[in-house]
Backbone bond lengths (Angstrom), bond angles and torsions (degrees), N, CA, C in turn:
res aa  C-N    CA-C-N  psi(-1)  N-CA   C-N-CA  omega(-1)  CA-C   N-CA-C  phi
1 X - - - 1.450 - - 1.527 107.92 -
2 X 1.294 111.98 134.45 1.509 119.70 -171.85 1.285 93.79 -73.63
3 X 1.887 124.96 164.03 1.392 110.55 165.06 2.039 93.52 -152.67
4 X 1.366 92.89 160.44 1.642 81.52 -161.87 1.726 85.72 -143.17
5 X 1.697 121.32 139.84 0.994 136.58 170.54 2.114 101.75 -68.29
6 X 1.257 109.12 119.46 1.953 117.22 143.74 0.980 121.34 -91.16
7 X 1.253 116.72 150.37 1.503 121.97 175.58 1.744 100.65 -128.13
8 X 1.028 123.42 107.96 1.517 129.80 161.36 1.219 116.82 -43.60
9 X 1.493 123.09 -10.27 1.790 125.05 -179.53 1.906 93.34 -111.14
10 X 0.923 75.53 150.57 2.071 94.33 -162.41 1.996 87.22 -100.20
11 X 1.669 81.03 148.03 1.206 92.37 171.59 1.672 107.83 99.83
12 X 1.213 103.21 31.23 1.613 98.66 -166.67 2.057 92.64 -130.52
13 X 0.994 116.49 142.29 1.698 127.25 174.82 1.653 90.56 -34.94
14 X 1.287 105.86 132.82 1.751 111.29 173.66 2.030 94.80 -86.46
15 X 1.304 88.99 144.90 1.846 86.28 158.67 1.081 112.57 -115.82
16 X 1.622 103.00 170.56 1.313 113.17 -164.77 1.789 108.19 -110.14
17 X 1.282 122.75 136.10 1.301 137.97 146.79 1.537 108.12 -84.44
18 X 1.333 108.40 137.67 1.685 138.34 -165.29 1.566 106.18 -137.92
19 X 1.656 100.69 112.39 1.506 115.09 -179.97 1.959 96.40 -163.83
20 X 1.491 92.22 162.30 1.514 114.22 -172.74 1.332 101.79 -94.67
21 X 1.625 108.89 150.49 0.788 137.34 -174.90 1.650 106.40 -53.15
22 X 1.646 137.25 121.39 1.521 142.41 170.68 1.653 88.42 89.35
23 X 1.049 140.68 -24.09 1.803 119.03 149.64 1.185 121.12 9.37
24 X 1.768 134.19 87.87 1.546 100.14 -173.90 1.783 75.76 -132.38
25 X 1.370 116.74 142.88 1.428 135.71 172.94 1.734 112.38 94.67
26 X 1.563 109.11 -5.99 1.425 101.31 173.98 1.567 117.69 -74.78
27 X 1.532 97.76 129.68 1.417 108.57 -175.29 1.903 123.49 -91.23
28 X 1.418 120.25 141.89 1.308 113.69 177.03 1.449 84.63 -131.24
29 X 1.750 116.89 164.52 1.275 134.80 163.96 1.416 110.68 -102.68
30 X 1.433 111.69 142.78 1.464 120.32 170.03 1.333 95.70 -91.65
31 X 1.202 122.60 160.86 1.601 128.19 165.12 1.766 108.17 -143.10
32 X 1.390 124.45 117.53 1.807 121.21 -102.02 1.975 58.91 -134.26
33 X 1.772 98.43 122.45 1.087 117.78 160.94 1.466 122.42 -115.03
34 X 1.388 119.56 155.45 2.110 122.36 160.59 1.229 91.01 -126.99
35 X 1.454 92.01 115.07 1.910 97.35 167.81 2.042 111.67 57.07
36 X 0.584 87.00 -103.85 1.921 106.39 -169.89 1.481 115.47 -117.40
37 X 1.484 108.00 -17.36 1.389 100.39 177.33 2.046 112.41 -116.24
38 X 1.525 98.74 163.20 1.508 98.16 175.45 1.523 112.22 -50.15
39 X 1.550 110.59 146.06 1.477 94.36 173.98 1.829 91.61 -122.88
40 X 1.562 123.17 131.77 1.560 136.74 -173.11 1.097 98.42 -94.05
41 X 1.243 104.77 159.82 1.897 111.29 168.67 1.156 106.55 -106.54
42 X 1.085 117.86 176.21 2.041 106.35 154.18 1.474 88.83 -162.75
43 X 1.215 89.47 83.15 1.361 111.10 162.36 1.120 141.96 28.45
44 X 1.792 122.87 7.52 0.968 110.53 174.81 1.975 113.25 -117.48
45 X 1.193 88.23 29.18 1.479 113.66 175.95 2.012 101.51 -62.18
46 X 1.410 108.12 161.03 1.086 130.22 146.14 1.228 148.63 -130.25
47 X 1.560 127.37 91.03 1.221 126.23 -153.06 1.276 129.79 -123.87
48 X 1.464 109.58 128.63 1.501 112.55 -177.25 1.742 114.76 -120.48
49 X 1.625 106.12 161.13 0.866 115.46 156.72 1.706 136.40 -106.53
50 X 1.659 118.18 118.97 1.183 113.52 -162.29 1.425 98.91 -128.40
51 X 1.517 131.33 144.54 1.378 136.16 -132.45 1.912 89.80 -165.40
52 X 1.437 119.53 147.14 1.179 114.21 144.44 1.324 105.80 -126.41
53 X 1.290 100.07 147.27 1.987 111.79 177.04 1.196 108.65 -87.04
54 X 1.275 117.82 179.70 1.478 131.21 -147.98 1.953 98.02 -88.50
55 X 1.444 103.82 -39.86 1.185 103.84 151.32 1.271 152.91 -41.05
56 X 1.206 110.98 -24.70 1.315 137.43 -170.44 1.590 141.23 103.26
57 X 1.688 81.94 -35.85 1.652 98.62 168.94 1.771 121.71 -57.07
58 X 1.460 103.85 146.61 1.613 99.31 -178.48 1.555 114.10 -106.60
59 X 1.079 118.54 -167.58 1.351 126.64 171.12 1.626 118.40 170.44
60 X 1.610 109.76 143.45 1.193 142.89 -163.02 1.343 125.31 -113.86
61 X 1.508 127.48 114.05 1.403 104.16 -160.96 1.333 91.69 -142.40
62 X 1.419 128.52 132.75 1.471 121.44 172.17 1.445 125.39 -87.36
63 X 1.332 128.02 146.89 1.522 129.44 -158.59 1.326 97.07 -131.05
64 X 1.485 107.62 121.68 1.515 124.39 -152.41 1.421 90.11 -109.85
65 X 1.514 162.77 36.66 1.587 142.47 135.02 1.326 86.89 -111.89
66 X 1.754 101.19 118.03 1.401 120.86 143.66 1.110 139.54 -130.85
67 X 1.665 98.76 45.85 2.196 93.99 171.77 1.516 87.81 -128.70
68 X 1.382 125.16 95.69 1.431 140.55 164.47 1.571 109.25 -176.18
69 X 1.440 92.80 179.69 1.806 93.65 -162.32 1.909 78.56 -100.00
70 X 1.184 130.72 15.30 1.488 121.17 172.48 1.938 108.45 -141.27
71 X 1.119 89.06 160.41 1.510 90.58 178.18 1.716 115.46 -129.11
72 X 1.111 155.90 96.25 1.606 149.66 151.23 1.257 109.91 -34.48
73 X 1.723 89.17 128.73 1.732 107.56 -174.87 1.943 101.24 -134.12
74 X 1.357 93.32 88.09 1.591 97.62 160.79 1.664 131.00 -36.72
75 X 1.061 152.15 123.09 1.130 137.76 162.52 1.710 127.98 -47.55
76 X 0.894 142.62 137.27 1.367 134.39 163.85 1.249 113.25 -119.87
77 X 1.424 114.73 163.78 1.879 136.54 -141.90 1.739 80.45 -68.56
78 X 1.600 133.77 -49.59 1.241 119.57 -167.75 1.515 126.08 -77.28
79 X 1.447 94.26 -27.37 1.561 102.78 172.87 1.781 119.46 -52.11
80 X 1.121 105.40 -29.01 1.927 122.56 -170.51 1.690 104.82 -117.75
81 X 1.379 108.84 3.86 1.557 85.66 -176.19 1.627 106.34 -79.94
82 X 1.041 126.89 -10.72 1.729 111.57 -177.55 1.754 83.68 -114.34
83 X 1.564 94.80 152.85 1.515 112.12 -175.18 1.390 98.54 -88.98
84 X 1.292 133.19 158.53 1.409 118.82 161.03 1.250 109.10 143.91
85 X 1.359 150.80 169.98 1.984 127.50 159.97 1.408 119.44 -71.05
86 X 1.222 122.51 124.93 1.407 114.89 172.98 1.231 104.69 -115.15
87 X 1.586 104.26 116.64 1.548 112.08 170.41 1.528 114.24 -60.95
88 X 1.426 108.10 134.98 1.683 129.23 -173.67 1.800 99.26 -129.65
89 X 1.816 68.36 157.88 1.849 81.58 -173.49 1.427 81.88 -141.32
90 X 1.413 110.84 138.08 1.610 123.62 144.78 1.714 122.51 -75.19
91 X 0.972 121.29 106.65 1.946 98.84 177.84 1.442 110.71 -125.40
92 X 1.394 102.80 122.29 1.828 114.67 178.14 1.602 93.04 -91.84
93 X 1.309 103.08 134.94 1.510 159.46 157.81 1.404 114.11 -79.65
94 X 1.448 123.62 131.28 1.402 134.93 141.27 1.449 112.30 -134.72
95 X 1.718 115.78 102.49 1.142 106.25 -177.59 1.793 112.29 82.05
96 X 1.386 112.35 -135.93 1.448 124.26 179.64 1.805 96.57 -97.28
97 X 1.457 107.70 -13.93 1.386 79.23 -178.91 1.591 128.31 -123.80
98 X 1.101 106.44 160.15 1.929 120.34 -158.94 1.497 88.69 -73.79
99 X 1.499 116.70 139.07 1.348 120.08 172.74 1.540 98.33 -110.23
100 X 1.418 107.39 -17.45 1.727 105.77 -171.94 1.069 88.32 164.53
101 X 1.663 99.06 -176.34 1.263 129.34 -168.44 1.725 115.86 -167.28
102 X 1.440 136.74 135.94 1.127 133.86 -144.14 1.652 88.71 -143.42
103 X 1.097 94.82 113.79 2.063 103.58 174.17 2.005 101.22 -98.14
104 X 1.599 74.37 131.22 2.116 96.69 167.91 1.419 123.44 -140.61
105 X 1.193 113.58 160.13 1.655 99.05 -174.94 1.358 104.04 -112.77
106 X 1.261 135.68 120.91 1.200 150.13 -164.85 2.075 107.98 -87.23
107 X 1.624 125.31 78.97 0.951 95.39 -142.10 2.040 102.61 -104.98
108 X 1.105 90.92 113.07 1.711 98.80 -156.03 1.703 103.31 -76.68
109 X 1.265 126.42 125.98 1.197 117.63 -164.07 1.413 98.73 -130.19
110 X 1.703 110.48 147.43 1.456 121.33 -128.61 1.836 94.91 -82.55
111 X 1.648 111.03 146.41 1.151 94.97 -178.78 1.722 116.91 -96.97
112 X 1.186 109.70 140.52 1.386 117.77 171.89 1.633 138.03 3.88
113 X 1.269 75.71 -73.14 1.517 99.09 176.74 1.931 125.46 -78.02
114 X 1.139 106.97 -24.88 1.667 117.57 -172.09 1.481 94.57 -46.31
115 X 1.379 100.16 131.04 1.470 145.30 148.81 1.777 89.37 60.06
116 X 1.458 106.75 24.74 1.653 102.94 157.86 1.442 135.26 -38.80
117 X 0.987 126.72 -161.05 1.859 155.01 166.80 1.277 124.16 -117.51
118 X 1.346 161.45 117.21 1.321 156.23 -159.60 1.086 95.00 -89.20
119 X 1.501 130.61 133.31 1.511 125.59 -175.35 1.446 97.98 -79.03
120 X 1.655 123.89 166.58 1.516 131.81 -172.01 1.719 95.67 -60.04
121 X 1.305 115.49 -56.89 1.017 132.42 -149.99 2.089 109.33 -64.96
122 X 1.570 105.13 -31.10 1.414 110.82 144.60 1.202 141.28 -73.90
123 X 1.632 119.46 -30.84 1.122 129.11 141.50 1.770 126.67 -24.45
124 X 0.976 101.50 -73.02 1.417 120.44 178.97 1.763 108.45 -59.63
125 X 1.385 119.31 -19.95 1.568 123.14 179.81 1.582 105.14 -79.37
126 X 1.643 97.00 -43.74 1.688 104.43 -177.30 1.877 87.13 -69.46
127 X 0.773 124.51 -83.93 1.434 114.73 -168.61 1.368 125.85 -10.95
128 X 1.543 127.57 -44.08 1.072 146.01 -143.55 1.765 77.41 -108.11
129 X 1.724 143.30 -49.42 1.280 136.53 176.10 1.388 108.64 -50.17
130 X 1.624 99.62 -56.94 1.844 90.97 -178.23 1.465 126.30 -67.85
131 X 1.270 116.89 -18.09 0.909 138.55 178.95 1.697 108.00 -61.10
132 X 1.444 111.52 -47.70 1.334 127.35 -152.30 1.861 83.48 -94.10
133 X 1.262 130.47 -43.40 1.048 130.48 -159.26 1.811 107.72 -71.39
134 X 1.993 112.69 -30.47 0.911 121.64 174.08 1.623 112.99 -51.07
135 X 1.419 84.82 -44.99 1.846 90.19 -165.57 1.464 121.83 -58.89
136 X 1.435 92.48 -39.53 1.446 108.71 -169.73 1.914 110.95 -76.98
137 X 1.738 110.65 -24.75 1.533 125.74 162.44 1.453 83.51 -60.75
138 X 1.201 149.49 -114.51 1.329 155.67 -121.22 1.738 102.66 -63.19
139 X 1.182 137.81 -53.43 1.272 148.51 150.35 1.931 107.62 -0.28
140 X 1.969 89.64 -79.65 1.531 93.54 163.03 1.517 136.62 -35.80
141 X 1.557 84.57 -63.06 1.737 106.63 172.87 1.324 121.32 -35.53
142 X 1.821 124.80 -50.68 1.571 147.42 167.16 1.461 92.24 -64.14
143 X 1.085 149.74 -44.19 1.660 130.87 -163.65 1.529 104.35 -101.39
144 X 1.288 123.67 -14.67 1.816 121.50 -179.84 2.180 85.40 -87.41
145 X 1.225 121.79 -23.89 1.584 112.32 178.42 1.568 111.50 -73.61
146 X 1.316 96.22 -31.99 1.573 104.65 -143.73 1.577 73.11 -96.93
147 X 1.139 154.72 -48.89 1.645 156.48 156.36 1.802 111.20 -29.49
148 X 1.279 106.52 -41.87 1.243 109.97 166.29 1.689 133.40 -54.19
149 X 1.492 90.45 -56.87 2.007 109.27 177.06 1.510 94.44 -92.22
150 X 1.180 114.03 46.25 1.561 105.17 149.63 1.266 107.02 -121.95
151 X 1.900 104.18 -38.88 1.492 97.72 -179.24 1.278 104.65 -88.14
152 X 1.487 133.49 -4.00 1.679 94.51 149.46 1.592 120.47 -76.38
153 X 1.129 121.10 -35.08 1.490 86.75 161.92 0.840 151.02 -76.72
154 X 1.419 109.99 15.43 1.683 123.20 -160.94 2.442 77.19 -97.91
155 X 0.973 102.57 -58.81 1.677 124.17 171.51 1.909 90.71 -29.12
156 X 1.056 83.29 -84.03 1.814 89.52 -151.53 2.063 104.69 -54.70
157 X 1.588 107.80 -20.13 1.494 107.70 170.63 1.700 109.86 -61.75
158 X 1.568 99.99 -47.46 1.683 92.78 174.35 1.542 124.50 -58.16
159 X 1.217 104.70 -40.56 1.563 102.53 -175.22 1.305 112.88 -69.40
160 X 1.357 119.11 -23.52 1.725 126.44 -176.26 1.888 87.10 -61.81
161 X 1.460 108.68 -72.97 1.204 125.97 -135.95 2.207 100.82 -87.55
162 X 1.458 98.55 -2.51 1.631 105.14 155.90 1.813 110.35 -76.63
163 X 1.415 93.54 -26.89 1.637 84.81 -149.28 2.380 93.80 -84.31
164 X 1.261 98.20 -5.31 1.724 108.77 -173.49 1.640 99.17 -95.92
165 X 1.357 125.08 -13.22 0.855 120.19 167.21 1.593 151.95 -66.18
166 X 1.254 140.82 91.57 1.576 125.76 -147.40 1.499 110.46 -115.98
167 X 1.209 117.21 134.79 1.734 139.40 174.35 1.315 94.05 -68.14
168 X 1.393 108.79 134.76 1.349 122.54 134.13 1.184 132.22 -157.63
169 X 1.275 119.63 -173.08 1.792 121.00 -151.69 1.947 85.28 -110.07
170 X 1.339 115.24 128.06 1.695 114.46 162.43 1.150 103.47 -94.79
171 X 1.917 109.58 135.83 1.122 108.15 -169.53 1.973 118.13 -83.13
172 X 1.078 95.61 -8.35 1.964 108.73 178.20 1.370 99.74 -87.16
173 X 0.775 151.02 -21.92 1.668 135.34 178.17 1.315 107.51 -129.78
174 X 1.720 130.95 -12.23 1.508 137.95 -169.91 1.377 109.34 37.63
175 X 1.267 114.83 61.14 1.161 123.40 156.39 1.455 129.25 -126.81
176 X 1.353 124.59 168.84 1.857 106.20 -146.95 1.530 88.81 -106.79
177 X 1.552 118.00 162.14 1.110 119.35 -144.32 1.756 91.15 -161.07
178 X 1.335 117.15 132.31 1.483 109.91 -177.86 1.598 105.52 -109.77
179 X 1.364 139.93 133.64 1.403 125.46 164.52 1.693 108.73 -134.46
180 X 1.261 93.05 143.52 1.392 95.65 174.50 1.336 136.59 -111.84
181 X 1.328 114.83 148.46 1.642 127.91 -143.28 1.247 96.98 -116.10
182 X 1.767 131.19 90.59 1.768 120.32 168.29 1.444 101.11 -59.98
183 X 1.307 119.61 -17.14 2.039 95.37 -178.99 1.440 117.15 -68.40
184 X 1.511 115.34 -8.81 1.851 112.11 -142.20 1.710 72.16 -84.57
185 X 1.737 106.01 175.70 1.593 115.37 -157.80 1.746 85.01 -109.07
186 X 1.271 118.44 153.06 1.570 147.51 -141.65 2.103 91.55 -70.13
């Protein structure tokens, strides 16, 4: 986990956090300074992180541990979606009022792959998946049919072989007794 000194007094070298472009859950620690000394929370702080991207668009994210002299700030999918530095600010809250504010440069570095080409040679892998995935759809398809015309005949054997079937009463114990007759008619 990356971890980067704030200073709540302005005017101090910003640092940098370093992550790739679509980063979403990577964590860095702040470690929350005033001047020269630790600065603690006690918890009844409110603190967010608000950033604009290179794009222009902004964003606001609130950071829920506040009784330590540091705070963990996950990345999220918007914070990293444009590559580029996006200036960030930490700002502690009490109530309506600003206790400070801690500037960083968030420096999002471009990912690999954006708005690429699929090489032939992946091409041809997905081909060979859909391909494989077709077979195995149609595969099913032939055994949910072929699953079907069994239980109708498995169906239409009972009804033949209910209807050949005959009740009767035995007269030594009078109890009922079923037997079945292949001659009786369908």
């Amino acid at each position: 986990m990356q971890t980067i000194n704030l200073n709540l007094v302005p005017g101090k070298v910003k640092p940098v956090v370093h992550s790739s472009q679509y980063d979403k859950g990577r964590t860095f620690r702040c470690y929350l300074f005033d001047g020269s000394t630790n600065y603690t929370l006690d918890g009844t702080e409110t603190i967010t992180i608000e950033g604009q991207k290179s794009d222009s668009h902004i964003f606001l994210y609130s950071v829920t541990n506040t009784e330590s002299n540091y705070v963990d700030v996950a990345t999220t999918e918007q914070m990293t979606a444009v590559s580029g530095l996006v200036d960030c600010e930490l700002r502690i809250k009490k109530g309506d009022t600003d206790i400070g504010t801690a500037n960083f440069w968030l420096e999002v570095e471009k990912a690999s792959t954006e708005n690429g080409t699929l090489s032939e040679s992946d091409i041809s892998l997905l081909r060979e998946v859909e391909d494989a995935t077709e077979s195995a759809a149609t595969s099913a398809s032939d055994s949910a049919e072929a699953a079907a015309a069994s239980a109708e005949q498995a169906a239409a054997w009972a009804a033949s072989t209910a209807k050949k079937l005959i009740l009767w009463r035995d007269p030594t114990d009078n109890g009922l007794n079923w037997t079945y007759d292949p001659d009786l008619p369908d």
